[in-house]
FIKETI-282848 format. One record per atom (N, C-alpha, C, O): residue number from 1; residue in three letters; x, y, z. Coordinates in Angstrom, 2 decimals. Layout:
BEGIN
(NUM; ALA; (X; Y; Z))
...
end
This chain:
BEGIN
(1; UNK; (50.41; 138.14; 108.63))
(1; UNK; (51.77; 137.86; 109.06))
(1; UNK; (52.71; 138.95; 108.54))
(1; UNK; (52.57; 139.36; 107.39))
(2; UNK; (53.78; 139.49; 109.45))
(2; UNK; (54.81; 140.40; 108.89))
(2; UNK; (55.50; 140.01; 108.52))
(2; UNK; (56.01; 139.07; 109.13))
(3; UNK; (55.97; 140.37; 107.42))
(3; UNK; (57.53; 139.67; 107.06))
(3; UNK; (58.48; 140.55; 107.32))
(3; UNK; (58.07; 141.70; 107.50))
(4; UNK; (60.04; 140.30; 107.43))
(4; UNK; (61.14; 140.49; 108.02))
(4; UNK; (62.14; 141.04; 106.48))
(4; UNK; (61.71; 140.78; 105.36))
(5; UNK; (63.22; 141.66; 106.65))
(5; UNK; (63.25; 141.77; 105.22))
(5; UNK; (64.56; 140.31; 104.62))
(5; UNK; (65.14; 140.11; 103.56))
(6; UNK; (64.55; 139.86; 105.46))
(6; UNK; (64.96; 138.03; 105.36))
(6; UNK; (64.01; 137.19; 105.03))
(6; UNK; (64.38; 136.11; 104.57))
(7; UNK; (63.00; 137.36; 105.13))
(7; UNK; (62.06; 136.52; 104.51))
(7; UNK; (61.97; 136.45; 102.91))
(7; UNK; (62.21; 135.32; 102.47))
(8; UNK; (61.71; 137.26; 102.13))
(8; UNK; (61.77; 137.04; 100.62))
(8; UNK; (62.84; 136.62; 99.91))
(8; UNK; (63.91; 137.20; 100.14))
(9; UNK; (62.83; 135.52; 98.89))
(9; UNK; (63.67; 135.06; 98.10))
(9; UNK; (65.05; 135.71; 97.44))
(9; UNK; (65.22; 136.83; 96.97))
(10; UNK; (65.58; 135.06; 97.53))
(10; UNK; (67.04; 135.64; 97.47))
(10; UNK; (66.83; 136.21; 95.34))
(10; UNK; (66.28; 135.29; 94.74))
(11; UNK; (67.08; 137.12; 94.62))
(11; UNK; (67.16; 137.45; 93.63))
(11; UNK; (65.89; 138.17; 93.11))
(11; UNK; (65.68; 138.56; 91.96))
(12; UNK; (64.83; 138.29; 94.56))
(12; UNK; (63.42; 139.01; 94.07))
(12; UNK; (63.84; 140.23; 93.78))
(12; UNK; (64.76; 140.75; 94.41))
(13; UNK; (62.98; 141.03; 92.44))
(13; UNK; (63.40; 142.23; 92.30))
(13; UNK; (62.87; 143.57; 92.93))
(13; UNK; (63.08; 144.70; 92.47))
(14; UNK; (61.90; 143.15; 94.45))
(14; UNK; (62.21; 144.01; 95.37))
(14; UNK; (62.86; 143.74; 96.11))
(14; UNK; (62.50; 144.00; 97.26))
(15; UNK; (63.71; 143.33; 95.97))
(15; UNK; (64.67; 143.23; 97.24))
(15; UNK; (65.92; 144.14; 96.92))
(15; UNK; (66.75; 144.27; 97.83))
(16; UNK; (66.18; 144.90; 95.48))
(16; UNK; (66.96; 145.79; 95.41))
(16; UNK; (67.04; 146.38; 94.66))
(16; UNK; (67.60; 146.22; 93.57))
(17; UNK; (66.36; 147.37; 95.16))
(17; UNK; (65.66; 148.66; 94.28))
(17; UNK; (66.79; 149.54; 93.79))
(17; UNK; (66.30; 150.36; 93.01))
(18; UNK; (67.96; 149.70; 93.89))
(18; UNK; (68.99; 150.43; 93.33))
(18; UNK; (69.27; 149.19; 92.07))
(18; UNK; (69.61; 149.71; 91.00))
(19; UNK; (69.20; 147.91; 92.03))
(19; UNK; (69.68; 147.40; 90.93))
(19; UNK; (68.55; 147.25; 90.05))
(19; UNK; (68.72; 146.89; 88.89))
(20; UNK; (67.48; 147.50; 90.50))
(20; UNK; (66.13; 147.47; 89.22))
(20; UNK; (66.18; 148.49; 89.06))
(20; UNK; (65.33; 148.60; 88.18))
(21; UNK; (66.70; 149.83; 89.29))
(21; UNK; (66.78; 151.32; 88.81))
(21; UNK; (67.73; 150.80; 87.98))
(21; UNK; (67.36; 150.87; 86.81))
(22; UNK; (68.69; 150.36; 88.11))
(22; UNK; (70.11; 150.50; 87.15))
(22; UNK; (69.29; 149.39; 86.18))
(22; UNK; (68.75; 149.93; 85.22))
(23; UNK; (69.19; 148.67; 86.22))
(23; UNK; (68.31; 147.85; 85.02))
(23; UNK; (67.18; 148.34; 84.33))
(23; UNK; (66.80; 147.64; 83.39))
(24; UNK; (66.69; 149.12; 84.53))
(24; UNK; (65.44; 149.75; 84.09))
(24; UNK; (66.30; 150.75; 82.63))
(24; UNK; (66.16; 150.68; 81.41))
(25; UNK; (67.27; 151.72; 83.62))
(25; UNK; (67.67; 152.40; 82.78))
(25; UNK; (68.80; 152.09; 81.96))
(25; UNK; (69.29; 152.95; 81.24))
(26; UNK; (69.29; 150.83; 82.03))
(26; UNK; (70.25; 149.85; 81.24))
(26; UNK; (69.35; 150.03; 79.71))
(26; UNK; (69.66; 150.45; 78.60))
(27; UNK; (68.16; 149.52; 80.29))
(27; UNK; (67.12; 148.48; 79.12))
(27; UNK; (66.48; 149.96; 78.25))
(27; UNK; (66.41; 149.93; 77.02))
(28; UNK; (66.12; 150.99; 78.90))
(28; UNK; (65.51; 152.10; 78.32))
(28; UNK; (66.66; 153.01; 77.46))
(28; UNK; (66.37; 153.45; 76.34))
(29; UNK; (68.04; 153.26; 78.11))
(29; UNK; (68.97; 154.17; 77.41))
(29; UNK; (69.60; 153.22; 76.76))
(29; UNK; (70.37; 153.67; 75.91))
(30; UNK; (69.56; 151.69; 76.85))
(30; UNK; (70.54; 151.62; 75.45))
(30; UNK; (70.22; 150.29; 74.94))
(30; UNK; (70.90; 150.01; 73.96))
(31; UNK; (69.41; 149.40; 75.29))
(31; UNK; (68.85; 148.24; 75.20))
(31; UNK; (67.96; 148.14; 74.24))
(31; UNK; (68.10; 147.41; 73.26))
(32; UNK; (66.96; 148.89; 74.46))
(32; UNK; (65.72; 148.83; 73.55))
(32; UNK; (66.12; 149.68; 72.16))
(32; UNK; (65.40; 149.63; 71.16))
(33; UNK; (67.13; 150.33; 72.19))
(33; UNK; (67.65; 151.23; 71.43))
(33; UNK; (68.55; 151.02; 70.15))
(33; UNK; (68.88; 151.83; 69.28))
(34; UNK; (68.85; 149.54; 70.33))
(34; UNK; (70.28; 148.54; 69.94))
(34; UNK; (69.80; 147.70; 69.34))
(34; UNK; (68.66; 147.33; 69.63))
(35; UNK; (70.68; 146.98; 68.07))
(35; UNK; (70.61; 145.49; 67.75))
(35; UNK; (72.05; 145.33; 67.77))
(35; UNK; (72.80; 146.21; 67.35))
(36; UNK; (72.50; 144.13; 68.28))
(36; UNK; (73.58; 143.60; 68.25))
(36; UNK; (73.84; 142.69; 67.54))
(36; UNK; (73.08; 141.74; 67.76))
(37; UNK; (74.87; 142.41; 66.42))
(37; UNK; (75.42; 141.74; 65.77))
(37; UNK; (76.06; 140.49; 66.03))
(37; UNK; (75.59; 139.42; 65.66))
(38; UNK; (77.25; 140.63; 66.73))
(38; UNK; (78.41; 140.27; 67.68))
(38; UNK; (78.57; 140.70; 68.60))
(38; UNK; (78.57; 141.90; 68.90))
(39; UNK; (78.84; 139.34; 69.56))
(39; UNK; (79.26; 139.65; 71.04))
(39; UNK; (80.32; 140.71; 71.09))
(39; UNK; (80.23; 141.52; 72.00))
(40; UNK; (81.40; 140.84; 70.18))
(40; UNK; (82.33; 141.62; 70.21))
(40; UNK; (81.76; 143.20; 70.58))
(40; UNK; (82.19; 143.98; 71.43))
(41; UNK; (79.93; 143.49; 69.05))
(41; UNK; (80.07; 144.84; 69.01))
(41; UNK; (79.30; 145.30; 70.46))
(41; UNK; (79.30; 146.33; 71.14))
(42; UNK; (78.56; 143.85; 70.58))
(42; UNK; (78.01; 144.38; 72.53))
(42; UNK; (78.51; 144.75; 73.09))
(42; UNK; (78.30; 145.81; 73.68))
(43; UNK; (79.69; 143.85; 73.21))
(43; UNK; (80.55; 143.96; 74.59))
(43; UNK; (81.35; 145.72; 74.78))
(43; UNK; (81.52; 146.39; 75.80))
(44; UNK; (81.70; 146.04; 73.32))
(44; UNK; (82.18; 147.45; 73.33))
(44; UNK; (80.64; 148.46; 73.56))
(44; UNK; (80.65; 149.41; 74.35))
(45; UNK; (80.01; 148.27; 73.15))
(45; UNK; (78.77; 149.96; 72.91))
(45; UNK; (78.56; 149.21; 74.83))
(45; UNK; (78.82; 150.02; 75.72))
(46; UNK; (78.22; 148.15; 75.15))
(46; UNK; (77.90; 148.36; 76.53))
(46; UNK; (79.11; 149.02; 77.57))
(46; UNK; (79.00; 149.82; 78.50))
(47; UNK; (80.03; 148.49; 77.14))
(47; UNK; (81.18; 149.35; 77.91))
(47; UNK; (81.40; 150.90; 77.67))
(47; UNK; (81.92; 151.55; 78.57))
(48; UNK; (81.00; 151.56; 76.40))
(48; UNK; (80.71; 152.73; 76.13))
(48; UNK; (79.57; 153.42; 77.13))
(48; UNK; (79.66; 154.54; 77.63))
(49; UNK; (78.74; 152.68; 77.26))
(49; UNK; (77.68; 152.90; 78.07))
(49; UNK; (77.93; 153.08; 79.42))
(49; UNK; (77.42; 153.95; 80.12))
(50; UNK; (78.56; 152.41; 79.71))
(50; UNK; (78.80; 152.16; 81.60))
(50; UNK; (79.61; 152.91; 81.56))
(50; UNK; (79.48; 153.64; 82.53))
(51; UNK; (80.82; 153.33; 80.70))
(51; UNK; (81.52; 154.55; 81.47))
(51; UNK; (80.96; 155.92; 80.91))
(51; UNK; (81.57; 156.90; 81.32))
(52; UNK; (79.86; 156.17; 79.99))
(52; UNK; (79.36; 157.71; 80.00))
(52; UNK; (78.54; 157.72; 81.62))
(52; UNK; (78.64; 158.67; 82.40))
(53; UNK; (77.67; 156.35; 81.92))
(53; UNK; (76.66; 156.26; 83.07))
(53; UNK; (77.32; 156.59; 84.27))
(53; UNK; (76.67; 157.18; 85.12))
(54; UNK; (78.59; 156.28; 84.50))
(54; UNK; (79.10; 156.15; 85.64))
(54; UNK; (80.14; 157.48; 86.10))
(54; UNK; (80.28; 158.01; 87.21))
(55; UNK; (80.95; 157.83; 84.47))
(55; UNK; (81.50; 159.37; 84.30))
(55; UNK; (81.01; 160.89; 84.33))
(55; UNK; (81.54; 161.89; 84.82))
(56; UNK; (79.64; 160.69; 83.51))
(56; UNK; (79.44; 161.53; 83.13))
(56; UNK; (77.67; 162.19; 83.26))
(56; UNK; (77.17; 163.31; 83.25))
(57; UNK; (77.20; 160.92; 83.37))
(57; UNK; (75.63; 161.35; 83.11))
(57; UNK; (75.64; 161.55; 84.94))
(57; UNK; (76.25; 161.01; 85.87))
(58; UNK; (74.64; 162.59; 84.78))
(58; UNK; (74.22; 163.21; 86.03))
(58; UNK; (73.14; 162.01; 86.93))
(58; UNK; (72.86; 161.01; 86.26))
(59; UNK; (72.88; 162.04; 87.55))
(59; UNK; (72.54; 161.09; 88.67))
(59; UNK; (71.46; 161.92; 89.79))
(59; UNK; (72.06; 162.52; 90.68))
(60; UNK; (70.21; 161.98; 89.82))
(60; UNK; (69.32; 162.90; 90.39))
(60; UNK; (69.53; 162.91; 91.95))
(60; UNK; (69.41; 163.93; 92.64))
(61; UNK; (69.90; 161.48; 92.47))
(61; UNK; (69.94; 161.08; 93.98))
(61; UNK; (71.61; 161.85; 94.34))
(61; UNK; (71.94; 162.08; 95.50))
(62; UNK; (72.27; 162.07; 93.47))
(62; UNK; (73.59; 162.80; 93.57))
(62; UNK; (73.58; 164.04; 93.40))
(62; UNK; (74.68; 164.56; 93.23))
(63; UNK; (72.25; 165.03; 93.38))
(63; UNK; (72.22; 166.34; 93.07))
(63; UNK; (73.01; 166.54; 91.83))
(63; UNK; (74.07; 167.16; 91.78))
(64; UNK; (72.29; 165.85; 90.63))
(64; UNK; (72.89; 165.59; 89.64))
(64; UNK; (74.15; 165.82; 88.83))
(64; UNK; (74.40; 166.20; 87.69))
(65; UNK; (74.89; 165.40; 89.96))
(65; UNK; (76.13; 164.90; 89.58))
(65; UNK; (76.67; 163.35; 89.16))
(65; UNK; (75.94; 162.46; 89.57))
(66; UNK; (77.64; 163.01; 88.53))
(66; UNK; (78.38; 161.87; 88.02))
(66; UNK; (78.19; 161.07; 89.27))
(66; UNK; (77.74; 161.62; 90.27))
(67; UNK; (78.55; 159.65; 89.26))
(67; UNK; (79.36; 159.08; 90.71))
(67; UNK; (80.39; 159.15; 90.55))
(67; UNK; (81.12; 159.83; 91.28))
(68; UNK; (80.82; 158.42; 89.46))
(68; UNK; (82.51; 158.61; 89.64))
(68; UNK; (83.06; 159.68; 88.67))
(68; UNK; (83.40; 159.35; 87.53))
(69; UNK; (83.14; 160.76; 89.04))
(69; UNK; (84.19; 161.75; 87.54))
(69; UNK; (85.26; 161.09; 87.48))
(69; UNK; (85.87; 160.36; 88.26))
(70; UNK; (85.43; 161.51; 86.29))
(70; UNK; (86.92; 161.46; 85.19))
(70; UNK; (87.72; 161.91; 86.00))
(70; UNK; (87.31; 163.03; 86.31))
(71; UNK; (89.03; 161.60; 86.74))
(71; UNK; (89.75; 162.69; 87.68))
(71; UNK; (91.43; 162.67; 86.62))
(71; UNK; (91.87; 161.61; 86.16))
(72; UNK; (91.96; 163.69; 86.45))
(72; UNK; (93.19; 163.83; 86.07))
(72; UNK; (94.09; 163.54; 86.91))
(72; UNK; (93.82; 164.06; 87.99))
(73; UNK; (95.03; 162.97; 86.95))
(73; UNK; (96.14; 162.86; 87.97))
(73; UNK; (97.34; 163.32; 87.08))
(73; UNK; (97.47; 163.22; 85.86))
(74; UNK; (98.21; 163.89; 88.05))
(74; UNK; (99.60; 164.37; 87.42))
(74; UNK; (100.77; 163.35; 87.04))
(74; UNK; (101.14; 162.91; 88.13))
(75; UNK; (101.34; 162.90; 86.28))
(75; UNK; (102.10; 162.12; 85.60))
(75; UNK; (102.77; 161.79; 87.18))
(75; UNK; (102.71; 162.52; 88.18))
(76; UNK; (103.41; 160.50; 87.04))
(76; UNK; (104.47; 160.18; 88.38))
(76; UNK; (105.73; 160.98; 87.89))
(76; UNK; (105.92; 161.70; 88.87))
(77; UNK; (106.46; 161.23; 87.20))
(77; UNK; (107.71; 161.42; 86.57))
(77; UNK; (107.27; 163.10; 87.35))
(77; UNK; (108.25; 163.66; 87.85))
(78; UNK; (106.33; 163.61; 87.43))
(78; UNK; (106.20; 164.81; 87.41))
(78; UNK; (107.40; 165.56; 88.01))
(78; UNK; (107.57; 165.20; 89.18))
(79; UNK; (108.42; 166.63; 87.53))
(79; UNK; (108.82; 167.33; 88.42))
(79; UNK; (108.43; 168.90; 89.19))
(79; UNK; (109.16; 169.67; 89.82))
(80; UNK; (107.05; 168.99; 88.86))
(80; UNK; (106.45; 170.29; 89.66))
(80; UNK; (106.47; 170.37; 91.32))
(80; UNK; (106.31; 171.40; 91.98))
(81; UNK; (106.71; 169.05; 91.83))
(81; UNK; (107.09; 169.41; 93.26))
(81; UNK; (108.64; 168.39; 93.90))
(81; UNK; (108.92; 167.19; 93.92))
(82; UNK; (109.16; 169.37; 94.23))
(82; UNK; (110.47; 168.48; 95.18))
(82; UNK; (110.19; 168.31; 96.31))
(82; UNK; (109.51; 168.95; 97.12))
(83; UNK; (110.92; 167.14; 96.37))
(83; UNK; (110.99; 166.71; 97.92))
(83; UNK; (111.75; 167.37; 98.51))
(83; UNK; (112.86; 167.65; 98.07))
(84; UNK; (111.15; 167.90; 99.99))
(84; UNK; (112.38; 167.96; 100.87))
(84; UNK; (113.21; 167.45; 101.54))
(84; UNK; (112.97; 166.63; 102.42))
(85; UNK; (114.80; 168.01; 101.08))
(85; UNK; (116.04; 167.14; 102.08))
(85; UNK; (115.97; 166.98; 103.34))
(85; UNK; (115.65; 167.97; 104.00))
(86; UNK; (116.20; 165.88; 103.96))
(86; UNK; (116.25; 165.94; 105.18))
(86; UNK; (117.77; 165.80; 105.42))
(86; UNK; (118.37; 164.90; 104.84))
(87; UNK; (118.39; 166.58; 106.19))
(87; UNK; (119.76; 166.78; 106.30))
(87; UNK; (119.91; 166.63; 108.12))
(87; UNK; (121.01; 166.74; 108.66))
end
């Protein structure tokens, strides 16, 4: 019998192979690596984590680039450009 890709259980972990990559390398770069004390000191080193993963570490399927870079934006107050009058 063929199956359809609706057929397998909703939360099987082939059913999404981008989130068992991101779990794999959750558990290998900082999981197995860690003891946690307090929820407090988790909750910070994992958030440390997700934004080097997501800023900064290169990504092979991205021609190892970031997904999201760090982007600078120019202050709102900025005055390096005027508007033009409309008269």
């Amino acid at each position: 019998m063929n199956r359809g890709p609706t057929d397998y259980e909703p939360g099987s972990p082939w059913e999404n192979g981008y989130v068992e990559s991101f779990n794999g390398k959750l558990r290998d770069e900082l999981l197995n690596g860690e003891i946690f004390y307090t929820l407090a000191e988790a909750k910070i080193v994992i958030e440390q984590w997700r934004r080097h993963y997501n800023t900064v570490r290169p990504h092979s399927s991205l021609g190892y680039k970031p997904p999201a870079p760090e982007v600078l934006s120019w202050p709102a107050s900025s005055k390096l450009v005027s508007k033009p009058k409309l008269n």
